[in-house]
C-alpha positions in Angstrom: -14.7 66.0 61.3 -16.5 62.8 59.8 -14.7 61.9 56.9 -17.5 58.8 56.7 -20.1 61.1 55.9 -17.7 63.1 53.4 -16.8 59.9 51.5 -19.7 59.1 51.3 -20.8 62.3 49.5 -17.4 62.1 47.4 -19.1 58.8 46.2 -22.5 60.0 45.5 -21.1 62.5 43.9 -18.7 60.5 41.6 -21.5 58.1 41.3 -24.3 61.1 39.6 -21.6 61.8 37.4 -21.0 58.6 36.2 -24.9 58.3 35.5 -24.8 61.5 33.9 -22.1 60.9 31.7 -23.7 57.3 30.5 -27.2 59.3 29.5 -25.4 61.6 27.9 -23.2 59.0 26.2 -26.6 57.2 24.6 -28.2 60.8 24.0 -25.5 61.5 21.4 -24.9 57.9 20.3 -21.4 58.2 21.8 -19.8 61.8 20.7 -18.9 63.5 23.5 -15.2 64.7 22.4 -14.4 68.4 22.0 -14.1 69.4 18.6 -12.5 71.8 16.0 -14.2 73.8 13.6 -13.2 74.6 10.7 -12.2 78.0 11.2 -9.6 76.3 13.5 -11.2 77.2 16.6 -11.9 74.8 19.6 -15.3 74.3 20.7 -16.3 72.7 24.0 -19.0 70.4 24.7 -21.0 67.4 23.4 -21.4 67.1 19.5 -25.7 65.7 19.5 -26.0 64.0 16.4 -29.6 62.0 16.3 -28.8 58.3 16.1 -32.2 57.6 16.9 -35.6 58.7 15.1 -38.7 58.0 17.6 -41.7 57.3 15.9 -45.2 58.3 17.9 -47.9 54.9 18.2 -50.5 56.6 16.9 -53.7 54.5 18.5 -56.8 54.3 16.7 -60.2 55.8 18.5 -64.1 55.6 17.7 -65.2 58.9 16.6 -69.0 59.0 17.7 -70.9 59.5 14.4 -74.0 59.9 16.1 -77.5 60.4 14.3 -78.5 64.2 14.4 -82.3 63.0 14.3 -81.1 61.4 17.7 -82.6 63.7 20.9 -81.7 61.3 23.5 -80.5 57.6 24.1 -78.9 55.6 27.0 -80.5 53.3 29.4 -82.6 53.2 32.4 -83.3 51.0 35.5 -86.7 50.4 37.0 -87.5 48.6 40.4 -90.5 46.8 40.0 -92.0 48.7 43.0 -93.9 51.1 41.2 -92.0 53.9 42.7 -90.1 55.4 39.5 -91.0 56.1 35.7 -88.8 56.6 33.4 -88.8 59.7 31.3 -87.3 59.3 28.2 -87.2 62.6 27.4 -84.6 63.5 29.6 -83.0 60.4 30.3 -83.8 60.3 33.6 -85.7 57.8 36.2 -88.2 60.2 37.9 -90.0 59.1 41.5 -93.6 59.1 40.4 -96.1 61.2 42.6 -93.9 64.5 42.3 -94.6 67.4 40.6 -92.6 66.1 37.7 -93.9 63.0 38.1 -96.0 64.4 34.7 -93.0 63.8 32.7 -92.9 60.0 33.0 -93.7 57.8 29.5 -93.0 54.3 31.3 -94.0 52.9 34.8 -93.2 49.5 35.7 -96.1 48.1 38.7 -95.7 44.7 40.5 -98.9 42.1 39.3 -99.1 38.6 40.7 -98.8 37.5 37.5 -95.6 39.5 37.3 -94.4 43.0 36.5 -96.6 45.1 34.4 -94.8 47.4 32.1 -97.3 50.6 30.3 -97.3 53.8 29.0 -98.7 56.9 31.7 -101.6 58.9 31.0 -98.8 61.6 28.9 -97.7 58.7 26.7 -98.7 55.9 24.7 -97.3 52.9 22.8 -97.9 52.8 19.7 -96.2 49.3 18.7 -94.8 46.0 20.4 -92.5 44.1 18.2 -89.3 41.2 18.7 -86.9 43.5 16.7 -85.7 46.9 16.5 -88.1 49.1 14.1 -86.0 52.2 14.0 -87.2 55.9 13.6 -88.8 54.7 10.3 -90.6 52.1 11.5 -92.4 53.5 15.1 -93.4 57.2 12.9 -95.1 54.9 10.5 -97.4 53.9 13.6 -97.2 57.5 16.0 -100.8 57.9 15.3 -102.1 54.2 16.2 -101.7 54.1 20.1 -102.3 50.9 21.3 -105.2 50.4 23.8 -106.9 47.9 26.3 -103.4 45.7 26.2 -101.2 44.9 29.3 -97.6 43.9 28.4 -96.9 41.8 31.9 -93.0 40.8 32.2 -92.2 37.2 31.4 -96.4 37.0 29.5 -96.4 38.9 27.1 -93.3 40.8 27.1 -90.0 39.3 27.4 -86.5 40.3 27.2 -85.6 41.8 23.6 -89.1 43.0 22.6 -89.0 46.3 21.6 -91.4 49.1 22.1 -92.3 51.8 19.7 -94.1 55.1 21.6 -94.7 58.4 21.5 -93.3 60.4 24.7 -94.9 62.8 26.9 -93.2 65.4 25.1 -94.7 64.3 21.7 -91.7 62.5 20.7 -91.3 59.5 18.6 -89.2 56.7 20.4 -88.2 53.2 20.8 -86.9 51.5 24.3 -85.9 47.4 24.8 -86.1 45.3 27.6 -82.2 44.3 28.2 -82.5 42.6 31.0 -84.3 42.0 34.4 -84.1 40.3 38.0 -86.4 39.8 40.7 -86.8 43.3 41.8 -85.9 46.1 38.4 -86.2 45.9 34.2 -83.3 47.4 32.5 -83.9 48.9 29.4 -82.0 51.0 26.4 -84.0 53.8 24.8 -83.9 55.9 21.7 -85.9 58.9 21.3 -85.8 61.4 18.3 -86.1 65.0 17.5 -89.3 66.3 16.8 
């Protein structure tokens, strides 16, 4: 018989009891006697009387109050390759020279004097400004495309500018240039319901 390994239950034993009787010590804020009703009759077990209230953290979060005029918005990256439009639309980038190639309202196409950024033959841009011009401001202009101008990267269009256009879909929208590298234009994009 190894009385080693049955001591040492014994002890692990004696020692979850222990434990046990310490939780349930600080559960009931230190009543655990048997008591007497009083009817006179015994009653067996721990008395629970709350010695602690626990308050829930209630954390604070953004509800998204988003405009319902809004159709889409995010952001899109474009290599300067010429490869990919964006179609704001869907909120997608879209390889151009597919058969949904169609749906594209931006192309980026590398120029030696540096990226070119237009409009496809679905879509046009109908304004060019330094700030944000809103729903308000790029309807005002839907009807006035703007023709025989090149908006090259670092010319004529830098980082900020914001475009007003209306999308291949015949939506009114506005996009930014965020930011750029050597090789793709970022931009953010709004486009709202018809």
């Amino acid at each position: 018989m190894n009385t080693d390994g049955n001591a040492a239950k014994w002890l692990m034993g004696i020692v979850a009891s222990v434990i046990a009787g310490v939780i349930v010590v600080w559960l009931t804020g230190g009543s655990t006697s048997n008591s007497e009703s009083a009817s006179g009759q015994r009653t067996q077990g721990p008395t629970i009387t709350p010695t602690r209230t626990l308050t829930p953290t209630i954390t604070p979060t953004a509800t998204a109050t988003s405009d319902p005029t809004i159709w889409r918005e995010g952001s899109l990256i474009l290599p300067f390759d010429g490869s990919y439009g964006a179609d704001l639309d869907n909120s997608q980038r879209i390889i151009l020279g597919t058969s949904i190639s169609g749906d594209a309202d931006i192309v980026i196409q590398y120029s030696p004097g540096g990226p070119v950024i237009g409009p496809t033959s679905n879509s046009s841009f109908t304004a060019a400004n330094d700030s944000h011009a809103g729903r308000t401001g790029c309807s005002a202009v839907a009807g006035s495309p703007i023709t025989n101008r090149i908006f090259i990267l670092g010319n004529n269009a830098t980082i900020g500018m914001h475009f007003c256009m209306v999308t291949s879909q015949n939506r009114i929208a506005e996009f930014e240039l965020i930011r750029s590298n050597s090789s793709e234009l970022e931009i953010s994009f709004t486009v709202w319901k018809r």
